[in-house]
KOLDREN-887630 format. One line per 4 residues: for each residue y, z, x of N, C-alpha, C, O. Coordinates in pm, whole numbers, plus 50000, padded with zeros to 5 digits. Last residue first. Example, Ala and Ser with C-alpha at 12.3 -4.5 7.8 and 13.67 -1.06 7.14 Angstrom:
<pts>
49775,50708,51285,49894,50714,51367,50003,50787,51290,50114,50804,51341 ~ 49431,50780,51319,49550,50780,51230,49670,50780,51320,49668,50846,51424;
</pts>
This chain:
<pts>
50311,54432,52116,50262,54429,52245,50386,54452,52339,50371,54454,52461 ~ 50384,54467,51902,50404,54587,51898,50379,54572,52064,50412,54663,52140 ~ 50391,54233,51734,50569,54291,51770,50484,54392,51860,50570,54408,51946 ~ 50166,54104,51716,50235,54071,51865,50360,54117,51843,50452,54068,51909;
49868,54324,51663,50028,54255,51606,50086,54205,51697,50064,54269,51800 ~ 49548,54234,51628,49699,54287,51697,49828,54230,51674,49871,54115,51669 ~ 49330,54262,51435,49383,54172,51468,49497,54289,51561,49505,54411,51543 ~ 49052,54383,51378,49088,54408,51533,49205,54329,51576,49223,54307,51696;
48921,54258,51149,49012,54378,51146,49052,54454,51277,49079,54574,51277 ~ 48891,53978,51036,48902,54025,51167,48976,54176,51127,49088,54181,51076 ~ 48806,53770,50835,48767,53897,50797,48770,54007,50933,48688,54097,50947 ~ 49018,53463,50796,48930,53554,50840,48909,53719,50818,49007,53785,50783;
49230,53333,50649,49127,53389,50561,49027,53445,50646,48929,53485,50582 ~ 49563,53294,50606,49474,53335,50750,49341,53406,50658,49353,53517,50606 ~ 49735,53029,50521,49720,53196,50487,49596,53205,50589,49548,53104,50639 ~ 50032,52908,50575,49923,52926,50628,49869,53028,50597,49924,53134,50628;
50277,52659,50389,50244,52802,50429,50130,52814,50466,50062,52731,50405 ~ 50377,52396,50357,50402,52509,50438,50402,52670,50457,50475,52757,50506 ~ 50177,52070,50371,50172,52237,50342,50298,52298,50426,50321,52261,50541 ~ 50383,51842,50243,50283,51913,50307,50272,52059,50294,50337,52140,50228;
50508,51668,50036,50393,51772,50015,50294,51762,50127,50183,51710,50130 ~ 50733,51605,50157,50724,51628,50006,50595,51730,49970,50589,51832,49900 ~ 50701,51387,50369,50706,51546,50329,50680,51654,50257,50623,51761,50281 ~ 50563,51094,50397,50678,51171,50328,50630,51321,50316,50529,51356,50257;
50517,50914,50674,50457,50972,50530,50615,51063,50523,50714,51083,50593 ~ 50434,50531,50658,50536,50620,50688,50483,50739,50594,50428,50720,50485 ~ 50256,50374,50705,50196,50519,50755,50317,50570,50761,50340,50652,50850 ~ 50312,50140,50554,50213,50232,50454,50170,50362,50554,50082,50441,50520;
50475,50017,50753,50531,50096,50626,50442,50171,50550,50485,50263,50481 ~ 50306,49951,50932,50406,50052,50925,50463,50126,50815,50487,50245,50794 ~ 49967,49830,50816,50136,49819,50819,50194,49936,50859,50135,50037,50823 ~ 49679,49875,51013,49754,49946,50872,49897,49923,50939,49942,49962,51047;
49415,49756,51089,49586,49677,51130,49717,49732,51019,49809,49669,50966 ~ 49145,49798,51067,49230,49885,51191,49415,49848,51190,49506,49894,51259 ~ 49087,49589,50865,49191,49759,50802,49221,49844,50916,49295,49941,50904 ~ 49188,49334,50846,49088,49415,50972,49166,49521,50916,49289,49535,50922;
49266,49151,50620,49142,49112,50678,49099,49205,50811,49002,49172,50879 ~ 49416,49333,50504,49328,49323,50437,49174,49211,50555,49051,49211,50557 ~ 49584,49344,50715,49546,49468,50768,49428,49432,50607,49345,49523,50596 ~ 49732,49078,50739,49634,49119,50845,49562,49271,50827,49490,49314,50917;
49834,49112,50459,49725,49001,50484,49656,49021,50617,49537,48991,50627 ~ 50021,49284,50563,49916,49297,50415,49848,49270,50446,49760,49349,50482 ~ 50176,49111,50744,50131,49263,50777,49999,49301,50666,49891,49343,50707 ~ 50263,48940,50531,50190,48898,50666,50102,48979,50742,49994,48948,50793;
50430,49120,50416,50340,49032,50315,50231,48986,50425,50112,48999,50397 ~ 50617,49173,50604,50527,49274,50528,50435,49192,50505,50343,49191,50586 ~ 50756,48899,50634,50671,48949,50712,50592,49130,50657,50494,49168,50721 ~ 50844,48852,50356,50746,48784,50402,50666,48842,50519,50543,48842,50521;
51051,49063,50368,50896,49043,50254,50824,48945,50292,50709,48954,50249 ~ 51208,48927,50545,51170,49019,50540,51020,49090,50447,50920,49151,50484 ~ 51240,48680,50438,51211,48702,50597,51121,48832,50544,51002,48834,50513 ~ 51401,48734,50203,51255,48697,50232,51225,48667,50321,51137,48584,50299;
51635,48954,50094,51561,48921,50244,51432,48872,50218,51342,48955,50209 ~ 51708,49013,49849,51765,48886,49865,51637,48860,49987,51557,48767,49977 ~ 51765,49251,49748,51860,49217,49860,51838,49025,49871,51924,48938,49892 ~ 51471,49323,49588,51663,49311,49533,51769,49233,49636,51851,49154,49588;
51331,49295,49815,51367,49144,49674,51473,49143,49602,51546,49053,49561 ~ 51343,49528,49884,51390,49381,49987,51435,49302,49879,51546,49254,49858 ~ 51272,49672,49722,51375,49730,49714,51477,49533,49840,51585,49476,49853 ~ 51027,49626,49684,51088,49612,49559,51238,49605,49581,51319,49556,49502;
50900,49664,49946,50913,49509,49902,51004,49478,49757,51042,49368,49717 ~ 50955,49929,49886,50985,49853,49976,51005,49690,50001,51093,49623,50055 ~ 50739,50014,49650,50876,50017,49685,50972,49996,49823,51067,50073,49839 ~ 50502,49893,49816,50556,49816,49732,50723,49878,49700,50819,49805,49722;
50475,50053,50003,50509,49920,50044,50565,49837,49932,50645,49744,49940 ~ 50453,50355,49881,50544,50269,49983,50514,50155,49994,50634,50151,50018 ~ 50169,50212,49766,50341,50315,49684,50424,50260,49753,50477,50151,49728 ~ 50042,50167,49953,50043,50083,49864,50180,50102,49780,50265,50022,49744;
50010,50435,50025,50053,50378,50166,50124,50234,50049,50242,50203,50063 ~ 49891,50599,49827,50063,50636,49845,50064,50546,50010,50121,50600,50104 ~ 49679,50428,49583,49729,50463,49675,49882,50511,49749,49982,50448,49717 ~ 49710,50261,49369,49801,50346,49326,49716,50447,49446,49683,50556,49398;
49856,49888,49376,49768,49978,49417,49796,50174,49393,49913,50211,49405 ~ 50050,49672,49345,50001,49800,49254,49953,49893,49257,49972,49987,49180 ~ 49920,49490,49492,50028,49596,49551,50061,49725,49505,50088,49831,49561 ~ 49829,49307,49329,49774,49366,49435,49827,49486,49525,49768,49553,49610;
49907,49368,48997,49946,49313,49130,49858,49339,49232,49790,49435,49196 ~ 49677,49367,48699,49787,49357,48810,49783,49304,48956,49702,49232,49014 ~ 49524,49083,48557,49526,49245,48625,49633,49211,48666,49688,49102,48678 ~ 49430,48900,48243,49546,48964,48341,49542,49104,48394,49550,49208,48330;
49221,48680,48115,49245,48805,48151,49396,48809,48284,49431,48735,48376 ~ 49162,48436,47900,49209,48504,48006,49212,48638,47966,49209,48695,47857 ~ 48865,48408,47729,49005,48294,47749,49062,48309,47855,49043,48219,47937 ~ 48578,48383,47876,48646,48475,47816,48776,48408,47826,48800,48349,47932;
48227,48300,47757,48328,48282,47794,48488,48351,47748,48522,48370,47631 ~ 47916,48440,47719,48040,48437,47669,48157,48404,47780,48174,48477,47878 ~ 47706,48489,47913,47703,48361,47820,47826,48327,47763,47858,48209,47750 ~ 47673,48739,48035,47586,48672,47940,47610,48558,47872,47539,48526,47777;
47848,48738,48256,47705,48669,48274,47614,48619,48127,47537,48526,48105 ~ 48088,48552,48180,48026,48643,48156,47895,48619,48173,47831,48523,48130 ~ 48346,48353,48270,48262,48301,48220,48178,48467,48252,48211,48511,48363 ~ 48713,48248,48247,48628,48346,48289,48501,48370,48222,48516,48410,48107;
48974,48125,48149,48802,48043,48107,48687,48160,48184,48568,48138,48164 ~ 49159,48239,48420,49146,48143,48276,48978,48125,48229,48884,48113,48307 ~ 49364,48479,48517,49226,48473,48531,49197,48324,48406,49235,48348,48291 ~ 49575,48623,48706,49547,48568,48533,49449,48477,48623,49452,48429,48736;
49764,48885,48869,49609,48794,48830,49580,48749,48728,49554,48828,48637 ~ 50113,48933,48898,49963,48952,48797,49880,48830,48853,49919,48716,48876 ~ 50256,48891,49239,50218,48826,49102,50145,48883,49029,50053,48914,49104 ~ 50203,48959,49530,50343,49015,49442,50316,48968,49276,50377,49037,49194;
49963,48851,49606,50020,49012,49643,50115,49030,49525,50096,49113,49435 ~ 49949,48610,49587,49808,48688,49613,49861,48833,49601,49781,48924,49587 ~ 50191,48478,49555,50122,48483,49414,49998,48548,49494,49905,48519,49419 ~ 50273,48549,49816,50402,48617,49719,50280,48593,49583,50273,48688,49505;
50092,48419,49999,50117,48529,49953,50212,48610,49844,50201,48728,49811 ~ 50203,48176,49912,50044,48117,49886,50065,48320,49894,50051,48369,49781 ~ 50466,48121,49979,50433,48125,49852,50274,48167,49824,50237,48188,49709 ~ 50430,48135,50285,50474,48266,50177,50480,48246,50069,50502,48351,50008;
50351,47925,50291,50262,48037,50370,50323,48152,50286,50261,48243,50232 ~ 50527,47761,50279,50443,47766,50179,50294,47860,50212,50179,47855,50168 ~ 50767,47860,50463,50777,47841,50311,50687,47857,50196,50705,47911,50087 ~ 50754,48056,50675,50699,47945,50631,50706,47911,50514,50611,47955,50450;
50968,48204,50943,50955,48189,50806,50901,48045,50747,50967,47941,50758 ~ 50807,48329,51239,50861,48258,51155,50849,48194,51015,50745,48142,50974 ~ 50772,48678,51322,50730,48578,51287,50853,48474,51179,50937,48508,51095 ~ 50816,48796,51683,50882,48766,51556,50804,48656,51482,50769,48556,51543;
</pts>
């Protein structure tokens, strides 16, 4: 179990859950740029990134920062060794797998198995 750090989870809640604002951003050529704003890190429009973030969307409603914190912890280990993919980003959903198999070989010796 991990324990809840206050400022261990602020230092992730603005790397993950926040826009990127960017100030004074300097161009190679010379021009300085006022700011810029990307999104979240979570944003990601990957479907492991999907799930986690509706997940962390759905914790923050509730209130649980235990809980988003340890995701958030999970993030941060699987951005520094990508063998460490969260649970929540291998849950998969159904929705679209295949279910039908079409058989594209050119066998005309197939046998039926009603007739065996």
């Amino acid at each position: 179990k991990i324990a809840f750090d206050e400022g261990d989870f602020e230092k992730l809640r603005q790397r993950y859950l926040l826009p990127r604002i960017q100030l004074n951003t300097e161009l190679p050529t010379g021009m300085t740029l006022r700011r810029t704003c990307k999104p979240r890190l979570i944003d990601l429009k990957t479907p492991g990134f999907q799930m986690l973030r509706v997940r962390i969307d759905e914790l923050t409603k509730k209130n649980d920062w235990l809980a988003v914190y340890r995701l958030l912890c999970q993030v941060r280990s699987y951005e520094i060794d990508p063998s460490r993919v969260p649970a929540v980003m291998q849950e998969t959903d159904h929705c679209g797998d295949v279910n039908e198999v079409f058989d594209l070989t050119q066998d005309n010796d197939a046998v039926d198995g009603k007739e065996c």
